[in-house]
N, C-alpha and C positions, 0 to 999 in steps of 0.2 A: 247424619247431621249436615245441613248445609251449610257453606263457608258463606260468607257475608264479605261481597268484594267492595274494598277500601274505593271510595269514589276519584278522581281525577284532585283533587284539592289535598286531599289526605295522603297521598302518594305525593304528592310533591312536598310537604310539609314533613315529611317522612326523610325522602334525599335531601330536606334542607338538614335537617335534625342531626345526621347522621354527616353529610360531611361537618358539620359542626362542630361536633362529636371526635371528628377525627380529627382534626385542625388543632381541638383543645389537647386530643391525645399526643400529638405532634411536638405540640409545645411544653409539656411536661413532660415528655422523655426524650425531648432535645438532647441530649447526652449523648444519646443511643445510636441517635443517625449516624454522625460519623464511622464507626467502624461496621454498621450494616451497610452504608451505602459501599464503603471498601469490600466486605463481605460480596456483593453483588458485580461489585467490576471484576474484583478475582475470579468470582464465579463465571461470568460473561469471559472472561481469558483464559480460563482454565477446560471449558465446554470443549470446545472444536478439537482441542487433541484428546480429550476423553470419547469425541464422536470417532475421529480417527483412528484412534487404539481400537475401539472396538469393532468401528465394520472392519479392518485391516485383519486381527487375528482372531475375531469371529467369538471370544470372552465373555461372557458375563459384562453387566455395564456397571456391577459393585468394584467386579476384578478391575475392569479398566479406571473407573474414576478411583481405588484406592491407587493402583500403579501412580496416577498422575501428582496425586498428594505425595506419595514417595518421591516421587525425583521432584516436587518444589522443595520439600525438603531438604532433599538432597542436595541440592541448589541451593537455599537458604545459609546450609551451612558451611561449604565448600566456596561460595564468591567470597563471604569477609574474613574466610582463612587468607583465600591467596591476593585479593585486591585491596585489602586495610593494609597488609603488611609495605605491598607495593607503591601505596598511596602515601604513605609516609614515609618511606622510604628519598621518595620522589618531595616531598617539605621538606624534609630534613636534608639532601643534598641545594636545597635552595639558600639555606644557611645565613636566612635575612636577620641584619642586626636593628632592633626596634632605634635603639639611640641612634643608630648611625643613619637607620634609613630618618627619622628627624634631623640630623645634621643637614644629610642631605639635600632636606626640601630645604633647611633655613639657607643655602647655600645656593639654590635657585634664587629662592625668594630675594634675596640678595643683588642678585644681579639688576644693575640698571634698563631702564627702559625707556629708550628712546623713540616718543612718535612728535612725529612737525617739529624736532628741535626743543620737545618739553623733555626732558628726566626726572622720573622719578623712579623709588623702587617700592618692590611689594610687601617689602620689610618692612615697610612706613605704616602701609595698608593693614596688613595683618601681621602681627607680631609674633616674634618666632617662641617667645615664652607662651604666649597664649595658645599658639599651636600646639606647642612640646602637651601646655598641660590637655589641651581637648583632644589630643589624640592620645594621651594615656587615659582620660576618662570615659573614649570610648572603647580601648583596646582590653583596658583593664577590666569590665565588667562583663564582657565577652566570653573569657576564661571562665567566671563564673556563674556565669549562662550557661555554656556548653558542659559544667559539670551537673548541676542542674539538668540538661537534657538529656545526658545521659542514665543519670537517675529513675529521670521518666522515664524513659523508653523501658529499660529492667523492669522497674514496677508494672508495667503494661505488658508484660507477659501475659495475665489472666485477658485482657483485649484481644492480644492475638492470637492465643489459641479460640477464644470465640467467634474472631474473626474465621477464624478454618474453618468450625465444625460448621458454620452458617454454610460457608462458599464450600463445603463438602457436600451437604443437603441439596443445597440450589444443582451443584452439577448433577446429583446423584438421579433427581427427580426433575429435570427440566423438562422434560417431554412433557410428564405427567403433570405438569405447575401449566404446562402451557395447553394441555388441552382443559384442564379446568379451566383456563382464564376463557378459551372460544367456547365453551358451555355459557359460561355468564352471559356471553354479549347478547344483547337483547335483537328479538328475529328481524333478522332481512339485513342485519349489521355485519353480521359473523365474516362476510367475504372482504369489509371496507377496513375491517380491523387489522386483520392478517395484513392486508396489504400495508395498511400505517406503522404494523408492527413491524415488514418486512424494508421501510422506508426508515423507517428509528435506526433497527438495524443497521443495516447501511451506513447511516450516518458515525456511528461507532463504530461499524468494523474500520470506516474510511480514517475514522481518528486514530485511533490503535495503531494500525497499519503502519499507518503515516508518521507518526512519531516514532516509531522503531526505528522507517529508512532514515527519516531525519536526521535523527539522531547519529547512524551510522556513517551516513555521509558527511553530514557537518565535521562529524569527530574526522574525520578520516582527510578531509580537505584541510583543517587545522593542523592537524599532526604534517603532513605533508607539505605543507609550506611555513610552518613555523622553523620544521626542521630545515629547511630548504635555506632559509635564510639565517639561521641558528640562535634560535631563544632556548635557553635554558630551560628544559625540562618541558619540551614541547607537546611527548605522548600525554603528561599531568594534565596541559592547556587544553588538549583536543578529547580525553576525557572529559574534563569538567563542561567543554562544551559539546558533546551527544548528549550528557545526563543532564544539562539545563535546556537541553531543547524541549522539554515537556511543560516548562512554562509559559505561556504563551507571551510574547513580546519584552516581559520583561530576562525572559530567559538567556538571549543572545547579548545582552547590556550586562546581565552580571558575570557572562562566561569572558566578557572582553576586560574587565574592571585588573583580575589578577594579571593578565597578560600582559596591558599596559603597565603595571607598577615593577615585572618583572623585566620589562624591556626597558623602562628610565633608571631604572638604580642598578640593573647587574649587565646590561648591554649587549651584543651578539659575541657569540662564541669565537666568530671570524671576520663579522663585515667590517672596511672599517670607516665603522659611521658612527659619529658622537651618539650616546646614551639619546639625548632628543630628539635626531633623527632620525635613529632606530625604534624607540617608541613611535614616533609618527607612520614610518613606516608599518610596526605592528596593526596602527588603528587601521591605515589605509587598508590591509587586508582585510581586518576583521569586517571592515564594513564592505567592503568589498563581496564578501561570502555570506553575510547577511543581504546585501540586496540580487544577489545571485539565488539566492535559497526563497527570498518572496518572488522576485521575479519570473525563477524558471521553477525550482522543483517543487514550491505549495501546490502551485496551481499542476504540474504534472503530477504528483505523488498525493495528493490530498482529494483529487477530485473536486467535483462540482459541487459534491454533498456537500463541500467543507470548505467554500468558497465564500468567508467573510472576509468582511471590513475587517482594516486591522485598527481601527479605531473603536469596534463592536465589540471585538475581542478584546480591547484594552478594557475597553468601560466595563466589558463582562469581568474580568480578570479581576478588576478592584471591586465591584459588585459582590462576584462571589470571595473573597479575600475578606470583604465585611461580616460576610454570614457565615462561610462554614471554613474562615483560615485556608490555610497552605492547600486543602483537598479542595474549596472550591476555586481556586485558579487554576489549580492541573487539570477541573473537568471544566471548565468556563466554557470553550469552543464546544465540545460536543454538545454542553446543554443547551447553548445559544442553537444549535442546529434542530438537535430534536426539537426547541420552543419552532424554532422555523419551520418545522414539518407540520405538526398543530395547529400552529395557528394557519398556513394554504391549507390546510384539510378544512379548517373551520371556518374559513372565507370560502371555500367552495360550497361548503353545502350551505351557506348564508345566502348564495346566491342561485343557490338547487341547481349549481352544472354538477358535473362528475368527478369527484379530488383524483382520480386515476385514470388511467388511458385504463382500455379493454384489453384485456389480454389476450392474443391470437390461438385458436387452436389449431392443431397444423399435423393431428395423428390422423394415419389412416391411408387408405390406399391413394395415390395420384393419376388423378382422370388427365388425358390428353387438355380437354378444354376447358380442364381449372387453371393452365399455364400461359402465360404469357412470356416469358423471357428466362432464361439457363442461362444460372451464372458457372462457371466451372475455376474449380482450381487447377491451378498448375503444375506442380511436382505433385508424381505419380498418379494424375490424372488425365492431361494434355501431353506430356513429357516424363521420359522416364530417365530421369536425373538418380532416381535412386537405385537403380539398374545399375550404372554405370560406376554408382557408389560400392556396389557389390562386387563388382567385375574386379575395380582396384584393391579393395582389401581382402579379394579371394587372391588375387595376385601375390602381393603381399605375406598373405599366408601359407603360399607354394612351398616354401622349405622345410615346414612346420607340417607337411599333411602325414606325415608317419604318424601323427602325436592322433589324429581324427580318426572315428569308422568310417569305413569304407572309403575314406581319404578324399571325398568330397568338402574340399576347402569353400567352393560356389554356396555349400548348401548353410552348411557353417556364417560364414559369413554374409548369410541374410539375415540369420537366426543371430546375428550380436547387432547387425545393423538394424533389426527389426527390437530386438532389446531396448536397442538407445534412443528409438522413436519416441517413447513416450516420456522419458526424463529428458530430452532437451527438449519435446511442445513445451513438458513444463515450465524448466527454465526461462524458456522464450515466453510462456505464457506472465511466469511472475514478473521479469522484467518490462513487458509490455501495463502490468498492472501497477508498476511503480514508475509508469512514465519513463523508465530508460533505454527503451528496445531500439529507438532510432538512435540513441547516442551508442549503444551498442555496435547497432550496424556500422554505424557511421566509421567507429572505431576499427572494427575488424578490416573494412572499403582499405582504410587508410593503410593499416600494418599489410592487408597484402601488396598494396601498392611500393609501401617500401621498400620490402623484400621480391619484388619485381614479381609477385605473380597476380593471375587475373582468373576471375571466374569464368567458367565455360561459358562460352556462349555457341558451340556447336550444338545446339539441343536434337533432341534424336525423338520424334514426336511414341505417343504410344500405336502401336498397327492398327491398323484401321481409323484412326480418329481423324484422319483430316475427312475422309471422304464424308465419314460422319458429320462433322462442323459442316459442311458443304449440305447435307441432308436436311440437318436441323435448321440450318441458316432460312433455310423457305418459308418455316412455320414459323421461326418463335426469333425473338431479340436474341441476340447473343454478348454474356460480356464476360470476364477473367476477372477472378478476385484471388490477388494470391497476396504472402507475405515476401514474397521477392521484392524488388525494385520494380519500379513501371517501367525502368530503361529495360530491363532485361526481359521483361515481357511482352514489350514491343519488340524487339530482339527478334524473338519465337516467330511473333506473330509474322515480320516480314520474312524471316528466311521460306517459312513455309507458304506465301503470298496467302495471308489469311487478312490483310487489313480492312478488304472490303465485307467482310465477314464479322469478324468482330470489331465492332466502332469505341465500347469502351472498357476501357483497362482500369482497374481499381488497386494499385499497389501500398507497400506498407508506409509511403510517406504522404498517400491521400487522407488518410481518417488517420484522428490522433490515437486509436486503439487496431490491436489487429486481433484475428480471430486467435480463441472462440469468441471473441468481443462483435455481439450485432451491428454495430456502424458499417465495415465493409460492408457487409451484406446490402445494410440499409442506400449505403452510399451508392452504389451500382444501382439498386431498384429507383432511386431518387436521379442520377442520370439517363437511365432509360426511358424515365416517364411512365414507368411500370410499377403498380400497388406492390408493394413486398411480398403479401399476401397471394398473390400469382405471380410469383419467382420460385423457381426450383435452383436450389445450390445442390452441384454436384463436387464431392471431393473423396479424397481414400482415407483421411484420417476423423477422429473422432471430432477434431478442433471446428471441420468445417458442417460436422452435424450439429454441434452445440452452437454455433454463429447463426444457423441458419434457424435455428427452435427459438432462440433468444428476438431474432430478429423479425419472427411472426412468419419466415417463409416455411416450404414445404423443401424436404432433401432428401438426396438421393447418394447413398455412399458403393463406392467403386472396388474390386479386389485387385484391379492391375497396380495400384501400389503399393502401400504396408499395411493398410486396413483389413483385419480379420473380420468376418459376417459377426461371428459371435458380439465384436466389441461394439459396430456399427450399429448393429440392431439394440444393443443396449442403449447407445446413446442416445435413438430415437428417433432413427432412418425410416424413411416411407417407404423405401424400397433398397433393396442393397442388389449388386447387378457382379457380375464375374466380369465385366472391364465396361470403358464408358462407352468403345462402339455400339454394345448392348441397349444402352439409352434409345437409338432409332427404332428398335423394335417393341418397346416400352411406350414410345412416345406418339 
């Protein structure tokens, strides 16, 4: 039997029908969203350590996502054992008297106020009985609100185990949810999708992220200067403000509202400043770390993806607050963002350019005259700094070599210094990802300066490489990317009279990301005047393979530093070489 294909009219008539369809379905089980869309964000939170567990100890992916469920659990029940208790622990030493703190205000209100020679008082204005009764009529129904809420929340037990078993499935099966969805997409799309997906993405991991540090930091900059200057129950204040940093804009106004009312009516512990001028002083901080926190850390810690208006974000804020309550403010920013990814995709192809750059392929072997310029890193590449790192804590370990075989403390302490490589890139890598790697450095610059010491700057080049830099220097650009300082890379470069050799130095305070982040890379090929695309990065760790795949060039990884072949060629080295003098005969 022949099928009888629907003509162009009747297919469209069809997609109308059906999102219709869905829209109508939408709005009769409007109930429902709510704890599916929560279902879906856990799920989205709970993936990457279920990916983790699993390539880590190599398990089943049931074993791993049940493990994962097990410790939110775990965690579910263990935070409001030990943090409710603490939290009211923390109210109750605040020991505010409802009458008293109304005497109090009527006892301001009171006070005369002289401007140009008028007096009047605010007792006139607003009356202290009207006060008295509208603050018990809004304090009073509060109490029985919040018993109220807590009602709900009991009764919604059956919610949140549904919530589970959904955000169980979604982890269990994301792979398989998500090659179904690149099945659907209709042909010639399948590659524009993935990438919009991988652009959505993005946008939420950048939120997620971002609100965690936020969160951390804000609390931790509060606690630290509230105590600093002594507000009663400051860890409370710097609590309540990390967990209201999830709200957007109106978050950091309600985390200040407590602190002020505890700084006017209970005063500092020790300053000694009237109750009013210690409140003032409170706001002045608060706002202080609020325009500290838009100023400096959104824009480093949030990224570009997530770089709105904060007037976009308000109006979204109260937008979603009309439609889907308290859960659509907390997701306001992310959705504003995804709607921003959509609609540039859908303005691109309106006007048939291309919604994404091309992706570079960069596998495969390296011809001499696909290159134009070698960029190289510095430690354990150009200089063996980490040699020298060896030398001292084999030193170090000298008294200790009875405990080793063969009493080889040199071999030993490559094998712990070669250990620690890879959890401090990390480190360095996550700090550089939440924008704090240069306030790091900056930090560390300063404490050794206090304690009077100084970074090496006798650098001890690797053998053979200058001749080599001198070889390559004929054929090809030459420039240094490293995560040093650029002062200490110039350093290098004059002791060994390499200036007329290499022209540019690309250090950690030139691009606002370092590797594995593509900008170095990019940044160098972009002052060379050299396509990135015919740049070769040579370095010994993994960091400056994945800089260089990201950033569309071709790389070359070295063994005269900490770099094993095995880990190299995983990461997806064109060529890996037993030291970089190697490079001239390669090249």
């Amino acid at each position: 039997m022949v099928s009888t294909e629907w003509s162009r009219t009747t297919k469209r008539l069809v997609v109308v029908g059906l999102i219709i369809v869905l829209l109508l379905t939408l709005y009769i089980f409007r109930t429902l969203l709510p704890p599916v869309i929560l279902a879906f964000v856990l799920a989205y939170i709970l993936k990457p350590l279920a990916d983790s567990i699993q390539r880590r100890s190599k398990m089943p992916r049931l074993v791993a996502v049940i493990l994962v469920f097990l410790i939110l659990l775990l965690v579910f029940s263990v935070v409001p054992a030990t943090v409710v208790p603490y939290v009211v622990n923390q109210i109750t030493r605040l020991n505010l008297n409802l009458q008293q703190l109304i005497a109090d205000i009527g006892e301001i209100l009171s006070q005369p106020i002289v401007i140009l020679n008028f007096r009047f008082s605010l007792q006139e204005v607003v009356g202290i009985d009207d006060l008295q009764t509208a603050i018990q009529d809004l304090l009073q129904p509060f109490a029985s609100q919040t018993i109220n809420l807590l009602f709900n929340v009991a009764s919604s037990l059956l919610w949140v185990i549904s919530i589970l078993i959904i955000s169980f499935y979604l982890v269990k099966d994301a792979d398989r949810l998500r090659t179904t969805l690149d099945r659907l997409a209709p042909p010639g799309y399948t590659e524009e999708l993935r990438r919009l997906y991988e652009e959505i993405n993005l946008v939420w991991k950048a939120f997620f992220r971002g609100q965690v540090v936020l969160g951390l930091i804000v609390g931790l900059m509060v606690w630290i200067t509230m105590t600093a200057i002594g507000l009663p129950n400051a860890a409370l204040m710097a609590l309540l403000a990390g967990l209201l940093e999830v709200l957007p804009t109106f978050g950091p106004v309600l985390a200040t509202i407590p602190a002020l009312l505890i700084a006017f009516f209970l005063g500092s512990t020790y300053l000694p400043l009237s109750n009013f001028w210690f409140g003032v002083l409170v706001l002045a901080i608060y706002l202080f770390i609020q325009q500290t926190e838009n100023a400096y850390l959104v824009p480093r810690i949030m990224g570009r993806r997530m770089q709105l208006h904060p007037v976009i974000i308000f109006i979204g804020a109260l937008a979603g607050g009309l439609l889907a309550g308290a859960l659509g403010v907390l997701l306001a920013a992310p959705v504003i963002g995804t709607v921003r990814v959509l609609l540039t995709y859908v303005y691109a192809k309106l006007k048939d350019e291309a919604p994404f750059p091309p992706v570079p392929e960069v596998e495969g072997e390296v011809y001499p005259g696909e290159i134009d310029a070698i960029l190289f890193d510095l430690d354990g590449t150009l200089i063996e700094t980490d040699d020298a790192a060896v030398d001292t804590l084999a030193r170090t370990l000298g008294p200790l070599a009875w405990l080793f075989p063969r009493r080889n403390t040199h071999q030993i302490a490559r094998r712990i210094i070669m250990s620690l490589e890879g959890p401090a890139n990390s480190i360095l890598a996550l700090l550089d990802r939440v924008g704090l790697d240069d306030t790091m450095f900056d930090i560390g610059d300063r404490l050794r300066r206090m304690r009077g010491l100084h970074t090496p700057m006798n650098f001890r080049p690797v053998e053979g490489v200058i001749d080599s830099l001198h070889d390559l220097s004929r054929r090809y650009h030459l420039a240094i990317v490293t995560t040093r300082s650029r002062q200490e890379a110039e350093i290098f470069l004059t002791q060994q009279d390499l200036n007329g050799l290499i022209h540019i130095v690309v250090g950690r305070e030139d691009t606002w990301r370092i590797k594995p982040h593509p900008s170095p890379v990019q940044h160098a090929a972009d002052q060379l005047a050299a396509p990135v695309e015919r740049c070769l990065m040579v370095g010994d760790t993994k960091a400056d393979i994945w800089a260089a795949r990201a950033a569309g060039a071709r790389s070359a990884g070295v063994l005269c530093g900490f770099g094993e072949r095995e880990e190299l060629e995983r990461a997806g080295a064109d060529m890996v070489l037993p030291s970089t003098p190697d490079l001239v005969r390669r090249m």
